[in-house]
Each structure stands twice: as C-alpha cells, then as structure tokens.
TORNU-711679 format. One record per residue (C-alpha): x, y, z; residue number from 1. Coordinates in steps of 0.001 Angstrom, whole numbers, plus 500000, padded with zeros to 6 digits. Each point is the difference from the previous one (the first is absolute). Layout:
TORNU-711679
[[X Y Z] NUM]
...
***
This chain:
TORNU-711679
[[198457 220280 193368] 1]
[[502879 502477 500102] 2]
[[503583 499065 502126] 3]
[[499921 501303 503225] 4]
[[502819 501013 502938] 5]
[[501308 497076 501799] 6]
[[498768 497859 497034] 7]
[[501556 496903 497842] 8]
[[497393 500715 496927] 9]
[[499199 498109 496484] 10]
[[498241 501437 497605] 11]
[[498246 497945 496737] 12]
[[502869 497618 500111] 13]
[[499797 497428 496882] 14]
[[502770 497445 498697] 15]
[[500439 497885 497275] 16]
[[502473 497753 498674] 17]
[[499957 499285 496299] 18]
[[496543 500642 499800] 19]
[[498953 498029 502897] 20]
[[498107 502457 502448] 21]
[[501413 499473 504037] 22]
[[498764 502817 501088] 23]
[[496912 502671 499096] 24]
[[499411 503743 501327] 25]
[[500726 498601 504024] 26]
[[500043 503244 502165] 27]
[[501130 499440 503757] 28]
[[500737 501704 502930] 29]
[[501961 498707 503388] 30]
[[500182 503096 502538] 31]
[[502667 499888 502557] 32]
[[498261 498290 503254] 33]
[[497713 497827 498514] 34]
[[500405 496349 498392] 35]
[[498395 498736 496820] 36]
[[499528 496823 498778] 37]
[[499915 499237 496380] 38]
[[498695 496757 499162] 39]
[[498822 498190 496712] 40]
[[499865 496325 498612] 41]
[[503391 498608 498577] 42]
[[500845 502367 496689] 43]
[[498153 503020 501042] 44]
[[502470 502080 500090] 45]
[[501442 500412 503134] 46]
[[504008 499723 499096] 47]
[[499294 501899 497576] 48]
[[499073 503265 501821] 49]
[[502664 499404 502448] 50]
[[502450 500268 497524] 51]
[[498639 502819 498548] 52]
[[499636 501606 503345] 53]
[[503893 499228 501153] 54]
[[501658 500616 496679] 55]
[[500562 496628 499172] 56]
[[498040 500312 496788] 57]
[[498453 503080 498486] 58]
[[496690 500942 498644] 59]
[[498458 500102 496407] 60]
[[498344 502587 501658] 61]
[[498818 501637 502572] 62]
[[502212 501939 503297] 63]
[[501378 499031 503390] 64]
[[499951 502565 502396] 65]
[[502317 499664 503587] 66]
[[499152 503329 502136] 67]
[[499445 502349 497224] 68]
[[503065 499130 497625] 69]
[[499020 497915 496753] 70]
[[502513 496908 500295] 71]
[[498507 498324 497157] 72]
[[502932 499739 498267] 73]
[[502171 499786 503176] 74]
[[502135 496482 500258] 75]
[[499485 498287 503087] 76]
[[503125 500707 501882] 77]
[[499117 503646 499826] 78]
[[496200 499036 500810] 79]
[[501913 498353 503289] 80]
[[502258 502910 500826] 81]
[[496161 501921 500365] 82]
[[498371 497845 502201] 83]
[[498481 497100 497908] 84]
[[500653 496871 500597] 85]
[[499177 496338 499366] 86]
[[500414 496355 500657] 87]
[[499860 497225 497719] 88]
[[498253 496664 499615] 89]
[[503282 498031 499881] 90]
[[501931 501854 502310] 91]
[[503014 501796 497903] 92]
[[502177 499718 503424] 93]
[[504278 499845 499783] 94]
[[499908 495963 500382] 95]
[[503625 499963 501440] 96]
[[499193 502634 502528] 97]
[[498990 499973 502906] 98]
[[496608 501397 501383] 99]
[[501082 502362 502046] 100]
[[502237 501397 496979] 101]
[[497626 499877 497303] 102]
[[497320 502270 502411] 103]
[[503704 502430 500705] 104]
[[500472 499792 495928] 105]
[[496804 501640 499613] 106]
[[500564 502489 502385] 107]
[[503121 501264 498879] 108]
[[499169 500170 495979] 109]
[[497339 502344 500945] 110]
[[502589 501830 502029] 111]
[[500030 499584 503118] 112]
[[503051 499746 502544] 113]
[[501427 496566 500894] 114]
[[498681 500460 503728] 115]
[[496906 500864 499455] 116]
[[499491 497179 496800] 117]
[[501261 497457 503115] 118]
[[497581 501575 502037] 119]
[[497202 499628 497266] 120]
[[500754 496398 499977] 121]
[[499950 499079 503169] 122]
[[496694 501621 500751] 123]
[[498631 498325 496497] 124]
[[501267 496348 501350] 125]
[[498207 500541 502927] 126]
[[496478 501561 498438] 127]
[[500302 497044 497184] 128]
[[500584 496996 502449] 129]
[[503053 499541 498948] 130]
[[502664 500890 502231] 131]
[[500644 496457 500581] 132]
[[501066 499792 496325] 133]
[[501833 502564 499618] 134]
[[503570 498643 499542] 135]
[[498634 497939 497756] 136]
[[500126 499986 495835] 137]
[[497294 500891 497802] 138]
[[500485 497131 498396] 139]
[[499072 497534 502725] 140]
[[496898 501880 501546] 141]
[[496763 497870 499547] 142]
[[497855 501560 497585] 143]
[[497405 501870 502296] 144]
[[503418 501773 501775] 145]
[[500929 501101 496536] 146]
[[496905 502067 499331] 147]
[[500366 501645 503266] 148]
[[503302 500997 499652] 149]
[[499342 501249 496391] 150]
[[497193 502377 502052] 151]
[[502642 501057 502797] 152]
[[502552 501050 497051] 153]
[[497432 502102 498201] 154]
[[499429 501513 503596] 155]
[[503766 500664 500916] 156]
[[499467 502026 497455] 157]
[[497985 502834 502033] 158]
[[496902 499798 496919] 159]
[[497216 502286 499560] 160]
[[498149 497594 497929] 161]
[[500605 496264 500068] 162]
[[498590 497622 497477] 163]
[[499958 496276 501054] 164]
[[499453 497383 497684] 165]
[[498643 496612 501800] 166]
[[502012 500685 502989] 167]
[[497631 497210 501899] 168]
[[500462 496697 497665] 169]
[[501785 497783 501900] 170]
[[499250 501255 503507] 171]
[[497776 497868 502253] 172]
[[497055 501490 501487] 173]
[[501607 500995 503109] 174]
[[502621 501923 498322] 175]
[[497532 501727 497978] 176]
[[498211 501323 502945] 177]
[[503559 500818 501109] 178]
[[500481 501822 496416] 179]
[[496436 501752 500060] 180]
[[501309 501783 503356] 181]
[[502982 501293 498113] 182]
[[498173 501185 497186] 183]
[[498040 502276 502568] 184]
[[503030 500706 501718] 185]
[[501845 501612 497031] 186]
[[497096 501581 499135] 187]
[[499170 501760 503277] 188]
[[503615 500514 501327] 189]
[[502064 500869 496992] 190]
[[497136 501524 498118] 191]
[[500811 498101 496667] 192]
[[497099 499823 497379] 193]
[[500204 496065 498954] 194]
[[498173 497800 496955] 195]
[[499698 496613 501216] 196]
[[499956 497298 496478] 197]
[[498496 496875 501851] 198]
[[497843 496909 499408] 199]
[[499677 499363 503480] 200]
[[496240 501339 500423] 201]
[[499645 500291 503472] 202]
[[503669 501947 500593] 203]
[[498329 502554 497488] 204]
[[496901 500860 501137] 205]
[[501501 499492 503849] 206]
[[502536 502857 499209] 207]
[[498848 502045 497331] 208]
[[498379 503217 500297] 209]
[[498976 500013 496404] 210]
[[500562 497380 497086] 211]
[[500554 500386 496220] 212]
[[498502 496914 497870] 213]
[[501264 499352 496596] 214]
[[498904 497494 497269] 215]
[[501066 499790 496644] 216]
[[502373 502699 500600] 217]
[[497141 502752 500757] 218]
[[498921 501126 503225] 219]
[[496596 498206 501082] 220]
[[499410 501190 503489] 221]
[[501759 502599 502503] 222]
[[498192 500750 503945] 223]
[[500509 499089 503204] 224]
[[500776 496089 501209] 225]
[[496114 499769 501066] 226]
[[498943 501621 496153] 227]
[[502639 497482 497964] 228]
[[498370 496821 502594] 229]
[[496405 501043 498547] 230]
[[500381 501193 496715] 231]
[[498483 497057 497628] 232]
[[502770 500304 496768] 233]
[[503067 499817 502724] 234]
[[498371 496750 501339] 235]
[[499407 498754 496422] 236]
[[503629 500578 498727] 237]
[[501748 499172 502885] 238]
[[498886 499736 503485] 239]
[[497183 497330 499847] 240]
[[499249 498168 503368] 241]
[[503657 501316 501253] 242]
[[498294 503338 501079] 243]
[[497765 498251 502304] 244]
***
C-alpha cells in the first residue's frame, strides 16, 4: 500500500531493542475523517507503534509518512507543529497548572495567539466536561478527568491526526458513551484522522470505522469493526467472549 493525500501512513515498520524484536514489517494507514482502532493483548505492540508514529522512538526500519513528507526521522515537536498529535496513558499534564492553562499552553507552543489559545480552552472545558474544573490543578483532578484533559490539550492543538493511547481507563461507562460522542465529533467536525489504542472492546468497535490488530508485534487482522468481531485468530488472541 503506497501513502496517499490526506494520509498519516506506515510502511513495514519493525523495532528491536538489543535483539529483542517489538515490532515486525507493521504497515498502517489513518486517513483524515475516519477513526481506527488498534487493539492487541498486553505486549503486542501497541506503544510501540505509537512511538514510532509520533517521534517518540524511531524505527529499525521501515518509514512514516504525514501528508506526503517522510517524517521518519522527524522529532516529535516538529511531528506536532504538522498536525500529529497524541495523548498519553499517564497523562504528562503541568501538575501545578491549572486546566484551563495547561489546554492555553498547548495552544500557544503550537503558535497560536493568547486569545484565541483562551478561546481554545474554554470551548475544550466545555466539549471535555470539564468546565467545572477548570480553575483547578492538574494535580488534584481524579484520574478519569486527567485523561480527558490530556485529549483536550492534544486538541487545542488544532491536529490533523491524533493518536490516543487508553484515553477511556478510568472513565465510567457513562462517560465513555460521553467520550465515544466526542470521538465522532472530532472526527466529523474538525476532520481529524484519529488512532484510538484501547482495551475497552465495546468503545472500539462502537466508534471505529476500521481496526488494526496486533500480536506479537505483527499485524494479525485489519477490516471493518463487523470483519475484526468475526474473524476467528482476533477472537483467539484477544477478543474471546468480549466480542459477543
């Protein structure tokens, strides 16, 4: 599969450390408008290819494409300056500020005016849920607010691409149907291609319009949320009875 326009592309992407394989010959695509999920059992090698994919770590080999441009060897601030973003499992907000300034932090280090980065905020607070919080510290936000306000500073932001890592663990099921309808929403409205990394099963195949399966750092199955439900070595590796 070659890169195309509009495109966040991987291409035979394989790492090892000290002769331990991570990763082997993974080629993905996220498109802008469309959300995939990339699932796997614990190990399989899903941090891995974020990190690859947001400059966090680099290849052994293989190429990251981002619209055309080959950013494999591209640090991750740059990678963020052009569009890609992504959230973290554990957060990675300013503890000792508050919410509303670490969303108007990320606005303005990818250059945008004070005004609008306060403006970016306050619409963020109010998408996330958490306009209630947000004089409040990083620091002291339950867990579940953490992750969302790690997904409304990659969005302040204004990404093309948006990887997020877990962004459901620690959200009850209410605010994970709450969270499914901002998934769509970015998607649809702001026309941002996004790579969901979650073990919540349901959230994925709820949201997803395709989904990437890796297991022992290889791809085992790519197709569309009904395909990935059916397909016999997905269920064996990972889903089991979760599917349904």
């Amino acid at each position: 599969m070659t890169e195309r326009p509009g495109s966040l592309h991987a291409t035979a992407l394989s790492r090892t450390y000290a002769g331990v394989r991570a990763l082997e010959g993974v080629t993905i695509t996220v498109r802008r408008h469309e959300v995939i999920g990339l699932i796997g059992p614990n190990g399989a090698g899903k941090s891995t290819l974020v990190n690859l994919l947001s400059g966090f770590d680099f290849p052994t080999s293989g190429s990251v494409m981002l619209e055309g441009f080959d950013i494999t060897t591209w640090s991750a601030h740059r990678r963020v300056r052009s569009g890609l973003v992504r959230t973290f499992q554990h957060g990675h907000a300013f503890p000792g500020l508050t919410a509303r300034e670490n969303i108007e932090v990320a606005a303005l280090g990818t250059g945008a005016a004070r005004g609008v980065a306060a403006r970016r905020a306050t619409e963020l607070l109010e998408l996330m849920g958490l306009a209630d919080h947000s004089n409040a510290e990083a620091a002291t936000l339950p867990h579940g607010d953490e992750r969302l306000l790690g997904v409304a500073r990659a969005l302040a932001t204004m990404p093309k691409f948006v990887l997020l890592d877990e962004p459901a663990a620690g959200l009850n099921e209410d605010e994970i149907s709450a969270f499914a309808d901002i998934i769509k929403l970015v998607r649809d409205e702001r026309n941002a291609g996004i790579l969901l990394i979650e073990h919540n099963v349901p959230l994925v195949l709820g949201v997803c319009d395709r989904i990437h399966v890796l297991d022992q750092g290889e791809t085992l199955a790519e197709g569309s949320p009904t395909e990935i439900r059916n397909h016999p070595a997905v269920a064996d590796a990972y889903l089991g009875a979760t599917a349904g």
